[in-house]
C-alpha positions as CSV (number, residue, x, y, z in Angstrom):
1,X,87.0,90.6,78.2
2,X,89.1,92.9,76.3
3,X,86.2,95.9,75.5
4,X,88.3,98.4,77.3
5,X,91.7,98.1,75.5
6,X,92.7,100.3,73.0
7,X,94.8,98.7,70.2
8,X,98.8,100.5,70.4
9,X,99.0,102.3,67.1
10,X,102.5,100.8,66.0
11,X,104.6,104.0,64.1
12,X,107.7,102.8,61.3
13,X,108.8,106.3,61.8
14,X,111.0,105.9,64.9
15,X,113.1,108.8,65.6
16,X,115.5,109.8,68.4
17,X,115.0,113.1,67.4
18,X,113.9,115.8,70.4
19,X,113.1,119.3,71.2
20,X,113.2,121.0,74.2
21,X,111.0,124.3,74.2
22,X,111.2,126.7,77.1
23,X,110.1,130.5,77.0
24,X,111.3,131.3,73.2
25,X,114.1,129.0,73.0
26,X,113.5,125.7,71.5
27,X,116.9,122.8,71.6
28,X,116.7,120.4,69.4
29,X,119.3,117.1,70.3
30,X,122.4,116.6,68.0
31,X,120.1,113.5,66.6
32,X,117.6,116.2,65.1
33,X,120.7,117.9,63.0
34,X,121.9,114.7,61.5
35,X,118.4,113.3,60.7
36,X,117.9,116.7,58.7
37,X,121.1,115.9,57.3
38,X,122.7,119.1,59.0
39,X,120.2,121.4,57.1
40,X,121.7,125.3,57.5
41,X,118.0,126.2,57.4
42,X,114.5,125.1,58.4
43,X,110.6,126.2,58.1
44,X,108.7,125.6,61.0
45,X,105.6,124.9,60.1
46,X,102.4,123.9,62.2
47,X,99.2,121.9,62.7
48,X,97.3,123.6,65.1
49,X,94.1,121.7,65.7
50,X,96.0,118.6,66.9
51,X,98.7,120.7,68.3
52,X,101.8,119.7,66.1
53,X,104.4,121.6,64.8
54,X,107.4,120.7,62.4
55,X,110.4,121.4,60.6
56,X,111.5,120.8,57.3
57,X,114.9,122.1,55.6
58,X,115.0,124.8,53.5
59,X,117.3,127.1,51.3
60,X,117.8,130.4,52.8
61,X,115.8,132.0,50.0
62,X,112.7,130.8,51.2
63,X,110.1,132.0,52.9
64,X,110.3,132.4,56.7
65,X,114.2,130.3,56.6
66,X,115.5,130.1,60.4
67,X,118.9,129.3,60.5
68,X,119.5,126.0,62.4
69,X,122.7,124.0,61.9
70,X,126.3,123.7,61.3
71,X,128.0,121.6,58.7
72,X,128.3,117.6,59.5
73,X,131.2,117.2,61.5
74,X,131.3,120.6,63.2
75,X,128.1,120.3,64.6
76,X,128.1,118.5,67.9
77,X,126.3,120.1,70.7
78,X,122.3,120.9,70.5
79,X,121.0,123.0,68.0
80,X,119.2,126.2,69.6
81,X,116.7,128.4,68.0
82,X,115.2,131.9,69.8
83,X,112.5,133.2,68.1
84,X,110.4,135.1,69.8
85,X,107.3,134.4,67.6
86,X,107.9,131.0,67.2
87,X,108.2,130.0,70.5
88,X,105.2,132.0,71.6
89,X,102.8,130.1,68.8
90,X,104.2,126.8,69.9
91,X,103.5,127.9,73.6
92,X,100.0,129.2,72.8
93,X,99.0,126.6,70.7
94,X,100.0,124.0,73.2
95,X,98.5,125.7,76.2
96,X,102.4,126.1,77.7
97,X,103.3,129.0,79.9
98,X,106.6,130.4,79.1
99,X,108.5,128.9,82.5
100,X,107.5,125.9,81.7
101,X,110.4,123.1,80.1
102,X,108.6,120.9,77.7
103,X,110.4,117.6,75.6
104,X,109.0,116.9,72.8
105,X,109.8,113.5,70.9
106,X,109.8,113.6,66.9
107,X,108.4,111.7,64.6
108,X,109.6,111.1,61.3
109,X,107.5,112.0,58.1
110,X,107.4,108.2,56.3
């Protein structure tokens, strides 16, 4: 009776984290800042066989460092990030044309 159903894969790493991608801008919600812990600086880094990217914070030393946020407390609005070639590889890789608006939920590394 119950062939057909799929079991729901139940994830611990809730996260109210979200980025909204569009041409070579990607927004990320003030929730994304203060999860990172208001990192000045990310990597993005990506998986592309299953379509994934991420970020992780960084030191602005490192390799590829994007800035990304303000201190806690002055930080309130959505965090915005134009890169040309980042956006285009998260595009691509998804199979997004540029005028499309895309909202992508995180997911928290356990």
């Amino acid at each position: 009776m119950l062939k057909n159903f799929t079991v729901i894969e139940l994830l611990d790493t809730h996260s109210d984290s979200v980025a909204n991608i569009k041409g070579n801008t990607i927004k990320f919600n003030p929730q994304t800042a203060a999860e990172l812990d208001y990192a000045a600086y990310v990597q993005f880094l990506v998986l592309p066989r299953e379509q994934q990217f991420a970020i992780r914070p960084c030191k602005e030393s490192d390799k590829n460092a994007v800035p990304f946020s303000k201190p806690r407390g002055i930080q309130q609005s959505k965090v915005h990030v134009t890169n040309a070639v980042i956006g285009k590889l998260i595009r691509s890789m998804a199979e997004w044309s540029p005028e499309e608006n895309w909202n992508v939920p995180a997911v928290r590394e356990p």
